[in-house]
Steps between C-alpha positions, in 0.01 A plus 500: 500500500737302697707516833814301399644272203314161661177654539215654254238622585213617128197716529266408179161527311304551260278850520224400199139714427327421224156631355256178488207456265325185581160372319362172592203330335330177763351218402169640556598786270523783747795721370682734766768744394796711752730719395766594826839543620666203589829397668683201354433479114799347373643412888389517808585809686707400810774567688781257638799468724785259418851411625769250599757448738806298444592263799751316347653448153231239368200585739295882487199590717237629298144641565240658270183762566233612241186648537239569236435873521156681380610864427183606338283458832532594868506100588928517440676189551229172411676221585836353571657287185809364602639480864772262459860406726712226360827409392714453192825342373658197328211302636258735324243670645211437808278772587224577775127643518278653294595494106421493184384081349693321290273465269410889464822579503552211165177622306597872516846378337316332248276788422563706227406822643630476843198423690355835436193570714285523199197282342606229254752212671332239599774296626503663787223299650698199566645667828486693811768808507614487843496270823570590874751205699710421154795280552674529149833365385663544167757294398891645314507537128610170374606510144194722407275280725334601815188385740292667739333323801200736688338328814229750654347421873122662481277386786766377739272432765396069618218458660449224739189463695485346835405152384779517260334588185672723274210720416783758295810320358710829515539514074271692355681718249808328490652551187806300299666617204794369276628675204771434226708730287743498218648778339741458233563851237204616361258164660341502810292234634283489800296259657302554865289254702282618785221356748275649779292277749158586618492839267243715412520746226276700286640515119363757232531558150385834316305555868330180542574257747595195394545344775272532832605170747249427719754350720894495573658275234887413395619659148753448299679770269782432228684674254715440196659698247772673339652813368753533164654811422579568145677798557266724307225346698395294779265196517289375793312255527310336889283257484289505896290242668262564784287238668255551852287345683325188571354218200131711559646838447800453300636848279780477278664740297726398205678772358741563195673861450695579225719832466782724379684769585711753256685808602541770208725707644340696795141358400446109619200365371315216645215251348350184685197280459398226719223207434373186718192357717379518817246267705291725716389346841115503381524300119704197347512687206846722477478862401698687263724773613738700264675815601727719307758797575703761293726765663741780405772598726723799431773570711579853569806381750625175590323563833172638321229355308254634309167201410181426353342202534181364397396157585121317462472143619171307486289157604251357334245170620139392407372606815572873415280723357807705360839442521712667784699733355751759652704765277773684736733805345778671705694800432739618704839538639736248692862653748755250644690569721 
C-alpha cells in the first residue's frame, strides 16, 4: 500500500502452525512426552508494519512494527518484537527502540536452517533475541564491507543517596555490540561482539538449566562464521561463545555448528550438527552438549511452505544420572505474506 511515489507504507508476516511432538528424557531419567498444535515451527508467527518516507533526495524517514502473534490460543498478540523509528541514507542507517540484537540477528544468518523454532541448534545460546532502548547504526556497503554498532540503555536509572553514595549506578543491563560483515559472490562472513553488565540469565540445553546465577553478573556473547554457496548447495558454518557470571559461578558455552542447505527443485533439504562444552555454574568440569537437526521444506508457492523438522539436542556431565536429552519433530505449514 502506499499514498504517493515518496512514501511506502508494507503490511507483513508470517502465519506458521505446526503439529509438535516433543519427548524429553532428564538427568534423573524421568521421560515426559507432548504431542500439540503449535504456532511458529519453521518461523515465528507475527505480524508487522513497515514504511518510509522520503524527505529529501539522500535522507528517508523510516519506522518498523512487529508483533509476535499466537493464533492457536485466545492470548492473541504476545509481545511486541520490533518498534523501531530511524533514518536512512548515504550515511547509512540509525534506528530507535525495541529490536532485534546484533548478534541474533548474525547467528540466524549463519544458521543453516533459518533459525527454525525447533530442537537441535545450539548456537543459539550465545544471545538474547531482542532488547528494549536499542540505539543501532549500520554503516553503507563499502566494497562488500559493512559494520554494525548496537548500544542498548537497560536500567537507566542513578541512584544517589543523601550522603552521596551511589547505592545504583544507573547500568544494569546495558548492553554494547559491534559486528563486521563482508560479502563478496557466493562468501559471506560475519563476525558479532556483544556485552551486558550486571545480567542475569537462566540458559538450558535439552531442558536443563545450565545456568542458574545466584546473582546479577556481566556476560559476554560472540559469534563467528561464514556461509559459501556452491550453487547446488549452500555451506554454513557459526562458531558462538557465551560467558556469565562471576569467577564462583562462571558458565560457558562453546559451540561449533556445521550445516548445508540444497534446494532440489521445489524440495530444499536441510542437515546440521553442532558439538562443544559448557561449564555449568555448580562443577569445574565442562559438560558435553551435541545437538543435531534435519528438515524438509517443500514449497507449494513462493509465498507457501510446506516442513518437517526433527531436531534432538543433548548434555551430558558426571553429576547426571542420565543425560538430558530432548527430541523435537514439527510438521506443518508456513504463509508469507
Amino acid at each position: 500500500m502506499s499514498a504517493q511515489a515518496q512514501n511506502a507504507f508494507t503490511v507483513y508476516g508470517n502465519a506458521d502452525i505446526a503439529i509438535n511432538n516433543d519427548v524429553k528424557t532428564a538427568t534423573t531419567g524421568i521421560k515426559t512426552e507432548e504431542t500439540s498444535v503449535v504456532p511458529g515451527g519453521l518461523s515465528t508467527s507475527n505480524v508487522g508494519f513497515r514504511g518510509e518516507r522520503q524527505i529529501s533526495a539522500r535522507l528517508n524517514a523510516t519506522f518498523q512494527m512487529e508483533f509476535e502473534v499466537d493464533q492457536t490460543t485466545d492470548s492473541g498478540i504476545v509481545k511486541t518484537r520490533a518498534g523501531l523509528v530511524g533514518l536512512a541514507g548515504s550515511f547509512g542507517a540509525a534506528t530507535f527502540g525495541r529490536r532485534t540484537t546484533l548478534i541474533k540477528a548474525a547467528i540466524d544468518a549463519l544458521d543453516a536452517n533459518d533459525a527454525a523454532n525447533t530442537a537441535g541448534f545450539i548456537g543459539d545460546n550465545a544471545r538474547d533475541s531482542r532488547r528494549n532502548d536499542m540505539i543501532t547504526y549500520s554503516t553503507p556497503n563499502f566494497s562488500g564491507f559493512s559494520a554494525d554498532v548496537q548500544l542498548g540503555l537497560g536500567a537507566p536509572t542513578r541512584i544517589t543517596s543523601a550522603t552521596g553514595v551511589v547505592t545504583q549506578d544507573g547500568k544494569a543491563e546495558d548492553t554494547s555490540s559491534v559486528g563486521l560483515n563482508y560479502s563478496n559472490g557466493p562468501l559471506t562472513v560475519k563476525w558479532v561482539n556483544d556485552s551486558i553488565k550486571n545480567y542475569s540469565k537462566s540458559v538450558s540445553v535439552a531442558g536443563y538449566s545450565v545456568a542458574v546465577p545466584t546473582g546479577i553478573a556481566a556476560r559476554k556473547n560472540e559469534a563467528i562464521g561464514a556461509t559459501y554457496d556452491l550453487g547446488v548447495a549452500k555451506l554454513f558454518f557459526v562458531d558462538t561463545k557465551m560467558k556469565q557470571g562471576t569467577d564462583a559461578t562462571l558458565v560457558k558455552f562453546d559451540i561449533q555448528t556445521l550445516g548445508v542447505r540444497a534446494p532440489l527443485g521445489n524440495f530444499t533439504l536441510v542437515a546440521e550438527a553442532g558439538t562443544g562444552k559448557t561449564k555449568l555454574t555448580t562443577s569445574a568440569i565442562q559438560a558435553d552438549v551435541d545437538a543435531m537437526q534435519v528438515a524438509v521444506l517443500y514449497t507449494l508457492a513462493k509465498d507457501t511452505t510446506l516442513f518437517g523438522i526433527y531436531g534432538t539436542e543433548s548434555i551430558a556431565h558426571p553429576s547426571f544420572l542420565k543425560k538430558a536429552e530432548q527430541k523435537q519433530t514439527h510438521v506443518g505449514i508456513r504463509y508469507k505474506f
